[in-house]
C-alpha positions in Angstrom: 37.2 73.1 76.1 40.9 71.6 75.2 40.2 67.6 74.3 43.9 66.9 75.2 44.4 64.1 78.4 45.7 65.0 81.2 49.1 64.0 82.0 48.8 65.0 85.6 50.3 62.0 87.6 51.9 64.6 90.3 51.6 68.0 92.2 51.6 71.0 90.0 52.8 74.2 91.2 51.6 77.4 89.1 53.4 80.8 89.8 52.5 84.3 89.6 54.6 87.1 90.9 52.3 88.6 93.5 54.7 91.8 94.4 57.3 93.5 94.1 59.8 92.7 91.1 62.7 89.5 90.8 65.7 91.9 90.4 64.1 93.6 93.6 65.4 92.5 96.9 62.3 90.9 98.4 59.5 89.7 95.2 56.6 87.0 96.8 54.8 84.8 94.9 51.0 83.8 94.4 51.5 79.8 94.6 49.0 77.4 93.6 49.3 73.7 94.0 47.3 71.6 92.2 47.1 67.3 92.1 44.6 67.1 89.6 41.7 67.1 92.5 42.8 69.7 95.2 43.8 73.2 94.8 46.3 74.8 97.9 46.8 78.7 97.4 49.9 80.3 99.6 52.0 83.7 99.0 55.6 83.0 99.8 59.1 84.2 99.3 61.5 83.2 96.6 63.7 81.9 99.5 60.7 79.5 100.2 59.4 78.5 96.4 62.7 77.3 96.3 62.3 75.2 99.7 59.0 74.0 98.4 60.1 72.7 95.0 62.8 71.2 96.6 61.2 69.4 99.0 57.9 68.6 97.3 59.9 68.0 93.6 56.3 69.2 91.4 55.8 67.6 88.1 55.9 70.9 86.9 56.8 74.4 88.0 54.4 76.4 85.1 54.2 80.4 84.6 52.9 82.5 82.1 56.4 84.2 81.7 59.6 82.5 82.9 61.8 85.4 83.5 59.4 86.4 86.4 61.4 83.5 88.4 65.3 84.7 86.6 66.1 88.7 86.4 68.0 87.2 83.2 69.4 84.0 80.9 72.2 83.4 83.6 69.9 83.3 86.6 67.3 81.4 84.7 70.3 78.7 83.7 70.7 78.6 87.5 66.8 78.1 88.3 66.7 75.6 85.8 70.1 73.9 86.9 68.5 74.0 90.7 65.1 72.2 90.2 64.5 68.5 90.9 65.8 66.1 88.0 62.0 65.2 87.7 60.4 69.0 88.1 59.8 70.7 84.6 59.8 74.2 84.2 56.8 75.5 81.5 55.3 78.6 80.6 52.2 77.8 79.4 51.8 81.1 77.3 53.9 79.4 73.9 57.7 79.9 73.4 60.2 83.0 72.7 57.1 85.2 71.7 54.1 84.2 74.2 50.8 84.9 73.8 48.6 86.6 76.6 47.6 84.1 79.4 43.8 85.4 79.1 43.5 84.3 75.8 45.7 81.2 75.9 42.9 80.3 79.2 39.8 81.2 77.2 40.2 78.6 74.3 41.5 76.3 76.7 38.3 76.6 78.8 40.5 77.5 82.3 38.7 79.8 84.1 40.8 82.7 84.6 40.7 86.4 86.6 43.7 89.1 86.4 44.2 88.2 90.3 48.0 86.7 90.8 46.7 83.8 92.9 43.7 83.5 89.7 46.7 83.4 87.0 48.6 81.3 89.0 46.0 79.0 89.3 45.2 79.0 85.5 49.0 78.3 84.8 48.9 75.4 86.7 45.8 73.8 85.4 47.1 74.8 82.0 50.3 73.1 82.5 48.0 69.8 83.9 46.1 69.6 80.7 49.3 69.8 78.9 49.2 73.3 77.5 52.4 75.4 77.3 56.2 74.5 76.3 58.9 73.2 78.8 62.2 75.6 79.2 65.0 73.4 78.8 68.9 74.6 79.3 70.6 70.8 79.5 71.2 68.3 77.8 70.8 64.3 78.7 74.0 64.4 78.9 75.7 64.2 82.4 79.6 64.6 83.6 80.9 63.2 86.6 84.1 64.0 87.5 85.9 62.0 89.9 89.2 64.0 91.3 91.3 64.7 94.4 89.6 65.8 97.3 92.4 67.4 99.1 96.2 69.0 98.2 99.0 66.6 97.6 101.1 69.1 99.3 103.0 67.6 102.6 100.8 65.5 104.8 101.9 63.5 108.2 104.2 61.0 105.3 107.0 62.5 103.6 105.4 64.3 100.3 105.5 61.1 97.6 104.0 59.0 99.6 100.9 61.3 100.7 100.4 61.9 96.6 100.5 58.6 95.9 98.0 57.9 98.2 95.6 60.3 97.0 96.1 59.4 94.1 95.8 56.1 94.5 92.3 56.9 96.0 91.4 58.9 93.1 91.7 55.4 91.0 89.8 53.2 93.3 86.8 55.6 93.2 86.9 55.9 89.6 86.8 51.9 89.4 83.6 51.9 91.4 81.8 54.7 89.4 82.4 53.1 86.0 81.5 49.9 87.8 78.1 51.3 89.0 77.7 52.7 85.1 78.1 49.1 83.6 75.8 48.0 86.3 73.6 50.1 84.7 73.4 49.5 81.4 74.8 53.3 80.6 76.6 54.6 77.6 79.7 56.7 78.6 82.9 57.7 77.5 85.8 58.2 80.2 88.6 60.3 80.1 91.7 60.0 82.8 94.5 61.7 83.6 97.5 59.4 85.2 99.3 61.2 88.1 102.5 59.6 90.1 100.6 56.8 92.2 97.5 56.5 90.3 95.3 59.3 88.6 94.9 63.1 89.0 91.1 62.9 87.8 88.7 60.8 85.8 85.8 62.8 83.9 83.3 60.3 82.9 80.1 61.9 80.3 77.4 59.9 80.4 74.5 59.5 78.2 71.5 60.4 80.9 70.2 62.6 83.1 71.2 63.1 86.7 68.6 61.2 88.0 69.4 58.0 86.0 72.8 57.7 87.1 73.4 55.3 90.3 76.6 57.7 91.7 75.6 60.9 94.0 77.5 64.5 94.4 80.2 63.6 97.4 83.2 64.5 99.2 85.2 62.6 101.6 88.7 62.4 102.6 90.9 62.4 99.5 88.5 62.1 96.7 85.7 64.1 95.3 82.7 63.3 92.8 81.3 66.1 91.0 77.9 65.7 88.6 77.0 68.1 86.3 74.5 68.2 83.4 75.7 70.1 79.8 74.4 72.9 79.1 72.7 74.0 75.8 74.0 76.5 73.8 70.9 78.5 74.8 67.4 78.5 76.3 65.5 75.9 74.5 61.6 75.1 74.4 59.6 71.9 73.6 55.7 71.6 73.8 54.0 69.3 76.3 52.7 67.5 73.8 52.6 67.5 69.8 49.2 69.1 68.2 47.9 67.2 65.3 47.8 70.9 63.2 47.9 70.8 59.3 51.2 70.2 58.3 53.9 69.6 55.6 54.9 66.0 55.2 58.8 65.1 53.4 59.4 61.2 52.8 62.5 59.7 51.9 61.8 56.2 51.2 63.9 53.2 50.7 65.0 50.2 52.7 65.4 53.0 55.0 62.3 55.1 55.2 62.7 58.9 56.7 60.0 61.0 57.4 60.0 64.7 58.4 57.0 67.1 60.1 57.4 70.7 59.2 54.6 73.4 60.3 53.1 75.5 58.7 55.2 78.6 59.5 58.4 76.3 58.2 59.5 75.0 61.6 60.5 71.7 61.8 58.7 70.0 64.3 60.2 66.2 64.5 62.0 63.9 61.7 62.0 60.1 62.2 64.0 56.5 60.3 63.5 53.0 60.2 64.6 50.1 58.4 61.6 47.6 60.0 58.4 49.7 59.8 56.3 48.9 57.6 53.3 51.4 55.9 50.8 51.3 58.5 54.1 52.5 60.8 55.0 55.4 59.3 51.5 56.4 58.7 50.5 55.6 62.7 53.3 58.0 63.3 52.4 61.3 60.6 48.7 61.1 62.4 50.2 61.3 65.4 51.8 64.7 64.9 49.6 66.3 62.2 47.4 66.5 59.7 49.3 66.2 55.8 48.2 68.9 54.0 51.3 68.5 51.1 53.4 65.5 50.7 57.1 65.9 49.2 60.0 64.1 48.2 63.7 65.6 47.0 63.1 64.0 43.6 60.5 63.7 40.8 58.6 62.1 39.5 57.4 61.4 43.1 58.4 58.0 43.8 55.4 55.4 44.1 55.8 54.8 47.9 55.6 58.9 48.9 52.5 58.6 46.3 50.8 55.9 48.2 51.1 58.0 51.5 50.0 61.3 49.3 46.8 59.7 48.7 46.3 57.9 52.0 46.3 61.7 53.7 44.4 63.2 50.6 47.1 65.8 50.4 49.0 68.0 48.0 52.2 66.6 46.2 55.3 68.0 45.7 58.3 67.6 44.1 61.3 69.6 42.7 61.7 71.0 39.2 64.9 68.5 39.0 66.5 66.0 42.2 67.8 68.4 44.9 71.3 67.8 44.7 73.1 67.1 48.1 74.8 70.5 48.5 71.5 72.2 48.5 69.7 69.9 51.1 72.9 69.9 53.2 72.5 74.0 53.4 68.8 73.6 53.6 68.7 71.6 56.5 71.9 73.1 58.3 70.6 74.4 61.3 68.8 71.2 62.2 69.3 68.0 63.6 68.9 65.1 62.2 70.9 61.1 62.3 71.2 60.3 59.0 71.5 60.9 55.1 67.8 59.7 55.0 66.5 61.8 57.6 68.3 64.7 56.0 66.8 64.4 52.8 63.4 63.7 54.1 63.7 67.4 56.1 64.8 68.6 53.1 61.9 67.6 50.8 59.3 69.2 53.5 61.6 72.6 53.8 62.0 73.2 49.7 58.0 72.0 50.0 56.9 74.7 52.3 59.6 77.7 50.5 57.8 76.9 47.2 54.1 77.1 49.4 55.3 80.4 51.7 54.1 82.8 49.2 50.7 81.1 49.2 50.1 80.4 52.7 51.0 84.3 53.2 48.1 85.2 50.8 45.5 82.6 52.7 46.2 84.3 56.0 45.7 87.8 55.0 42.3 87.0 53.3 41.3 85.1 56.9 39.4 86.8 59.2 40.1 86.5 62.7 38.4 84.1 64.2 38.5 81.7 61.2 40.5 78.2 61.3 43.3 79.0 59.2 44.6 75.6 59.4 41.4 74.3 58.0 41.3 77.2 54.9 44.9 76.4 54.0 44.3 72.7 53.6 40.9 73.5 51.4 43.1 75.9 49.4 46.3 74.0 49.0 44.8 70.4 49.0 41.0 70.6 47.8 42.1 73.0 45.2 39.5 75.6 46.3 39.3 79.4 46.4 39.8 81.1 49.8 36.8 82.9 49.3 34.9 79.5 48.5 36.1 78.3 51.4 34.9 80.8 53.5 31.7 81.2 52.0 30.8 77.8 52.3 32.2 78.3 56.0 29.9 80.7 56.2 27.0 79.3 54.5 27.3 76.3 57.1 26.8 78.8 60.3 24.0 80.7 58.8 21.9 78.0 57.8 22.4 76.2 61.7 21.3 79.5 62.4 18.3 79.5 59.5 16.4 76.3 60.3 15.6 77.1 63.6 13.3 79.9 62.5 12.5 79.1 58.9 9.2 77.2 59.4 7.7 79.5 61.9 7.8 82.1 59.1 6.3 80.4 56.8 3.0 80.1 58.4 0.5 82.5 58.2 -2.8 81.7 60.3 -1.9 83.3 63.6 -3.5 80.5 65.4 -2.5 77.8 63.5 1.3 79.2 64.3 0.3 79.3 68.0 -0.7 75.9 68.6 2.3 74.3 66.8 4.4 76.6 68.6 3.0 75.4 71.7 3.8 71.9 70.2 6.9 72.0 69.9 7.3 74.3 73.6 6.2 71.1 74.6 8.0 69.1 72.7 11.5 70.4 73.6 10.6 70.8 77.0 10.1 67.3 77.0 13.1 66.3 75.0 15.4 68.9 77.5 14.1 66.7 80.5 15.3 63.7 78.8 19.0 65.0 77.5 19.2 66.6 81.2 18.4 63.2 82.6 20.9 61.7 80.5 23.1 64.3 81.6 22.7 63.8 85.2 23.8 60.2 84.7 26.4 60.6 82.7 28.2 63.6 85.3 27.3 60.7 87.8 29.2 58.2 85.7 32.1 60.8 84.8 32.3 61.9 88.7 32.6 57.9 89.2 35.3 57.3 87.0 37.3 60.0 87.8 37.2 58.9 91.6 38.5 56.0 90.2 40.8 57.2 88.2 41.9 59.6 91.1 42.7 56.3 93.7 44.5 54.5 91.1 46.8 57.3 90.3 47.5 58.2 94.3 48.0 54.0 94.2 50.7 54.4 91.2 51.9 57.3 93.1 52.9 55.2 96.0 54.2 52.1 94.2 56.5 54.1 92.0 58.0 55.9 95.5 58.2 52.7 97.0 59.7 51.1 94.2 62.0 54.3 93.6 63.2 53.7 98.0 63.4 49.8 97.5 65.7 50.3 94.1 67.7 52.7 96.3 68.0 50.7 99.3 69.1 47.5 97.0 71.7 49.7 95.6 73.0 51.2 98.6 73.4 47.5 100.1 75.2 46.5 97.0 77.5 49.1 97.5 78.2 48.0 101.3 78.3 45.0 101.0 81.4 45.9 98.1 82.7 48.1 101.0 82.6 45.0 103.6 84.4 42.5 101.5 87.2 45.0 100.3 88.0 45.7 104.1 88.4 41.8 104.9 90.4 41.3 102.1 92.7 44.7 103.2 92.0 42.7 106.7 93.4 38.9 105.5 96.1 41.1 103.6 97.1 43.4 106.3 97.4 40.5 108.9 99.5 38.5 106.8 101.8 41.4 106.7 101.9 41.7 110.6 102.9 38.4 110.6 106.2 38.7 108.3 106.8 41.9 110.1 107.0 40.0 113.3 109.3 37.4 112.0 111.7 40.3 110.4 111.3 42.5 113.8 112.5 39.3 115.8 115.8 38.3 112.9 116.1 42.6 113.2 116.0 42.9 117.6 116.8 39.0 119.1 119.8 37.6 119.5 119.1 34.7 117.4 118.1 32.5 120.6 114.7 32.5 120.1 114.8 31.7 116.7 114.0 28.4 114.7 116.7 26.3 112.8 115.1 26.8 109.7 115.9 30.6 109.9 118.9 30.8 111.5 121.7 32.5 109.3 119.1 34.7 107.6 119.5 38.5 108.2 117.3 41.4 107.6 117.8 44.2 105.2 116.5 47.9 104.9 115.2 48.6 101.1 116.0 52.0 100.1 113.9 52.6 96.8 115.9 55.5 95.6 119.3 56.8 96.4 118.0 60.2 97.4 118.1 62.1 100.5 114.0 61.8 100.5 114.0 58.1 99.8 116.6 57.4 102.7 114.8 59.5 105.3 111.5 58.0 104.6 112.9 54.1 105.1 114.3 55.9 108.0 111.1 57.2 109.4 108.9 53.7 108.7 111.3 51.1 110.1 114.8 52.7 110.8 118.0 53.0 110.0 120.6 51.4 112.4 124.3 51.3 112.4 125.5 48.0 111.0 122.2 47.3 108.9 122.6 45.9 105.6 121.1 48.5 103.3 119.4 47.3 99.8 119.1 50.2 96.8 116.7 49.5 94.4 118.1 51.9 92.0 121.8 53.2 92.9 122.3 55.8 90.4 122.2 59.8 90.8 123.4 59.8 93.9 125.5 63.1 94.6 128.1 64.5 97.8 125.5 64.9 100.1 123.2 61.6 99.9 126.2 59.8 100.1 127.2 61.4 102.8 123.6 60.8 104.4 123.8 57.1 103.9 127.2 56.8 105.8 126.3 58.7 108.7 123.9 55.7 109.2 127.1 53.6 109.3 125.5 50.8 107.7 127.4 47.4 107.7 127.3 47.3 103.4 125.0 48.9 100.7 123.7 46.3 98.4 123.1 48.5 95.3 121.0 47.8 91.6 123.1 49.2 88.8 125.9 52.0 89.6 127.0 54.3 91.5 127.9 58.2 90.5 131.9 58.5 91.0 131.3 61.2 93.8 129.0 58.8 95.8 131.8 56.0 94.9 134.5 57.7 96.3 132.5 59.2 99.9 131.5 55.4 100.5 134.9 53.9 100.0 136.7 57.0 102.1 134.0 56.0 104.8 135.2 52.5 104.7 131.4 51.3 103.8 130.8 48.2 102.4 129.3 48.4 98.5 128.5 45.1 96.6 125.9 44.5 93.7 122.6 42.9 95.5 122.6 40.3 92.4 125.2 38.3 94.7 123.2 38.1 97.8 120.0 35.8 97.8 116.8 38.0 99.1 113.4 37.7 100.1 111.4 40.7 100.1 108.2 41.2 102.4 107.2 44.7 101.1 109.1 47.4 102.5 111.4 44.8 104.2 113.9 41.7 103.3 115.4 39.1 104.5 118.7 37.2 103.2 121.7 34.8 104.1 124.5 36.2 106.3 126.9 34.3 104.5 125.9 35.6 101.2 126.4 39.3 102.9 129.4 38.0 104.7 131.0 37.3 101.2 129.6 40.4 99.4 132.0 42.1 102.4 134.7 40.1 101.7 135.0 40.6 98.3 134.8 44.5 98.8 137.7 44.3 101.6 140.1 42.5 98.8 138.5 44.9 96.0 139.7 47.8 98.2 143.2 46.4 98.9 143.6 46.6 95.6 142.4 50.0 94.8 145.0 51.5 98.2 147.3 49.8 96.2 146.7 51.2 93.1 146.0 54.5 94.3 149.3 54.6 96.1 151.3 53.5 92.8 149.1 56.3 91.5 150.3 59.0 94.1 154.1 57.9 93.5 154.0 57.9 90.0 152.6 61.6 90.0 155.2 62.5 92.8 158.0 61.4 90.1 156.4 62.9 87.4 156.2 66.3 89.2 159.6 66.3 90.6 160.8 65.5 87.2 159.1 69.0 85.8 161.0 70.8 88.4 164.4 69.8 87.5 163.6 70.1 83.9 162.9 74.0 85.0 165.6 74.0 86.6 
């Protein structure tokens, strides 16, 4: 029976394809879920696992071979990418090369039949006593991409200002996500990409899984949130828990002590650094992942530290011929992952330790018959110094004489009834000491059923606490986030009213005929703000508050301007265009033949209110004035222009003739 604890704390669903084949149109499923207590048996569909897992979100989904839910590595990506952020996926038959579930069951102690609903049902108590190794495709690493939800092609606005309203959105919803992040506590880095108005997109990737992140998959209106996990490079497994097996054991010490696991088939099975643990640390954490059977380090003599953790474990040493230089423990240890220099070199020691072992351990297992512990010869061997055939034979020797004592003293009598009585002896004997262990039994399967009722209610009871804590964390959040909503719509409120009110004013200096207006704005005037001197820019100041003969007109920026915008503005017949820098000669020359106004708007006093403006009438009253005399001026000019080229061209002709 398997001595690892549980670490059932919710539903386990185990799966067995019950017909027909997943790259088939219709395959069911013999379904088994299991809570640690109850066992519920269904055959469904594919359609409906799904549904189930979805809506029940298991602890683990657990199989004895994964592609029996995925026809292949893309569709299994897809299953894996679909399941709840909490619901593992686990074959419980070992990693890229399983072994059969029967005998993976059998020295677990799970009862097990060749029945789908049978396998399913060891699968998932397999996967509850935390045999097998999770499939993982992802990362903890999550992107969410916040972008525009919609086209910035023409809307019901002219086209710039339905862009820069998207885009605008784009930037406020991109504030609140890296908001909720800091909230949080969560690394991130953020990426944007500025459009006209605001931003195009903003790709946040954040260190954590889906589930850790307060901001959910949406659309609405302009904007769009997208979350998505990375992916791996590949399909990826990692056991349930680590087995304390016989292992090799590299240290790196130094104010910064690395340590590094490796199996014994020369995987690497976890590496570890501290500056602040101390001895009884480091040591806590080897036990907890293996038994040392060789101790390295990437230089010799072994250091005294890694020789004070040799002895501690009773172990092997090793140590290079000469101190592994860097270039060899960089290649050595390329195709694993590690954080730092002294992690790297601790991995290193272990790897060189178990290629200068392989040999040996090679040997051990081909003189080991099945059956045999072959973690338990190898450490004997490599450690105890011992033969393999010792080993065995005192192995051996052990069973036999178990076997041995039981009938040893029986032979040795020889009066037949002298053999009878003191086998009835100890008949009674043993019959009397099996009533007492079965007594002792009985209470203690009492005591065991006890506990585990216990253990049972208190689980259900963390069950509830963490859902309800899960809901109330939720409901906290989502209340935050209104309540955000609430006082950025009174502030648009407070700023949107105060608006109204200038626009009232203006509307009143802009349609009254100044009797219903105050003394202390009498002789102001309102004027039309033009942001660009282009055809699009006039039309939309046109379309949002009109453009009226004898309006003053205010361009923010004057230049560009060709025939045909010019020619736009005066068909408006404005009274005078204040301009900001200068105008194109073409655009000159249509205003002035139109007998339009044009003054620079540094010589009028203004008061913008947004879109709008408001200035003196005697400052635009004198801006006129000084374009009438500037344009009596230029008639003249252009006159004395026009005669002298008369003279100069009737002069030609008599020189021709």
């Amino acid at each position: 029976m398997s001595t690892r604890t549980s670490a059932l704390d919710a539903v386990v669903f185990g799966v067995d394809i019950q017909s027909g084949d997943v790259r088939g149109d219709a395959p069911s499923y013999a379904l088994v879920q299991y809570d640690g207590e109850d066992v519920t048996r269904d055959v469904v569909s594919h359609r409906k696992l799904r549904r189930l897992i979805e809506d029940v979100e298991p602890a683990i989904v657990a199989t004895d071979n994964m592609y029996e839910l995925a026809a292949d590595k893309d569709q299994l990506v897809h299953f894996l990418g679909s399941l709840p952020a909490e619901t593992k996926l686990v074959q419980v038959t070992g990693a890229a090369q399983p072994e059969p579930l029967s005998r993976v069951a059998k020295r677990h102690g799970i009862p097990y039949g060749k029945d789908p609903m049978q396998e399913a049902e060891a699968a998932a108590r397999l996967a509850a006593h935390n045999v097998g190794q999770e499939v993982s495709a992802f990362t903890d690493t999550t992107e969410v991409k916040v972008a525009r939800g919609r086209s910035t092609g023409s809307g019901g606005w002219s086209e710039d200002r339905y862009t820069r309203r998207i885009h605008g959105s784009v930037r406020k919803r991109a504030r609140e996500v890296e908001s909720d992040l800091e909230a949080e506590n969560l690394e991130y880095e953020k990426d944007v990409r500025e459009a006209y108005g605001g931003l195009a997109n903003a790709v946040f990737t954040v260190e954590a899984r889906p589930s850790d992140i307060p901001v959910s998959r949406n659309r609405s209106g302009d904007v769009r949130v997208e979350i998505e996990r990375k992916r791996r490079d590949g399909i990826e497994f990692h056991p349930l828990v680590k087995r304390r097996d016989h292992v090799l054991v590299g240290i790196d010490p130094g104010t910064t002590t690395a340590v590094a696991v490796v199996s014994l088939d020369g995987s690497v099975l976890d590496v570890w650094s501290s500056r602040t643990s101390d001895t009884a640390d480091v040591i806590e954490w080897i036990v907890e992942r293996g038994r040392p059977i060789v101790v390295a380090a990437d230089v010799t003599p072994i250091p005294e530290t890694v020789e004070k953790f040799r002895r501690s474990f009773d172990a092997a040493p090793w140590t290079p011929r000469s101190d592994l230089p860097i270039d060899e423990k960089q290649h050595r240890t390329r195709e694993e992952p590690y954080d730092d220099d002294h992690q790297r070199d601790a991995m290193a020691a272990a790897l060189f330790a178990f290629d200068a072992h392989e040999d040996q351990f090679e040997r051990i297992a081909r003189k080991i018959p099945p059956g045999t512990d072959h973690g338990e010869v190898t450490a004997r061997v490599v450690a105890g110094e011992e033969s393999v055939e010792a080993v065995l034979r005192d192995l051996t020797e052990d069973d036999e004489s178990e076997e041995e004592s039981t009938e040893h003293e029986p032979r040795e009598l020889t009066d037949e009834e002298k053999r009878i009585r003191d086998l009835e002896q100890q008949v009674d004997r043993l019959q009397s000491h099996v009533g007492t262990l079965e007594d002792r039994l009985e209470a203690k399967d009492d005591r065991i059923e006890e506990l585990e009722g216990e253990l049972t209610a208190t689980r259900q009871e963390e069950r509830r606490e963490v859902r309800q804590n899960r809901e109330v964390t939720r409901l906290e959040r989502r209340a935050n986030q209104l309540e955000r909503e609430r006082d950025e719509a009174r502030e648009e409120t407070e700023a949107l009213e105060k608006k109204v009110e200038r626009m009232k004013e203006l509307w009143k200096l802009d349609h009254s005929n100044f009797a219903d207006v105050s003394a202390k704005k009498a002789g102001l005037m309102p004027v039309k703000v033009v942001e660009k001197f282009t055809n699009g820019a006039i039309r939309e100041a046109d379309d949002q508050y009109g453009i009226s003969a004898g309006d003053v007109v205010y361009l923010r920026d004057a230049s560009g301007a060709g025939r045909s915008t010019a020619e736009l503005l005066a068909d408006f017949e404005p009274r005078v265009v204040l301009k900001e820098g200068g105008l194109s000669e073409m655009a000159d020359a249509i205003l002035f033949d139109r007998d339009i106004p044009v003054g620079p708007a540094d010589d009028v006093a203004m008061q913008e209110v947004d879109e709008l403006a408001v200035a003196r009438e005697e400052d635009v009253e004198g801006v006129i004035d000084d374009w009438h005399d500037r344009a009596k001026e230029r008639q003249k000019q252009q006159k004395a222009s026009m005669v002298d080229r008369l003279i100069s061209e009737h002069r030609a002709g008599d020189n021709e003739a």
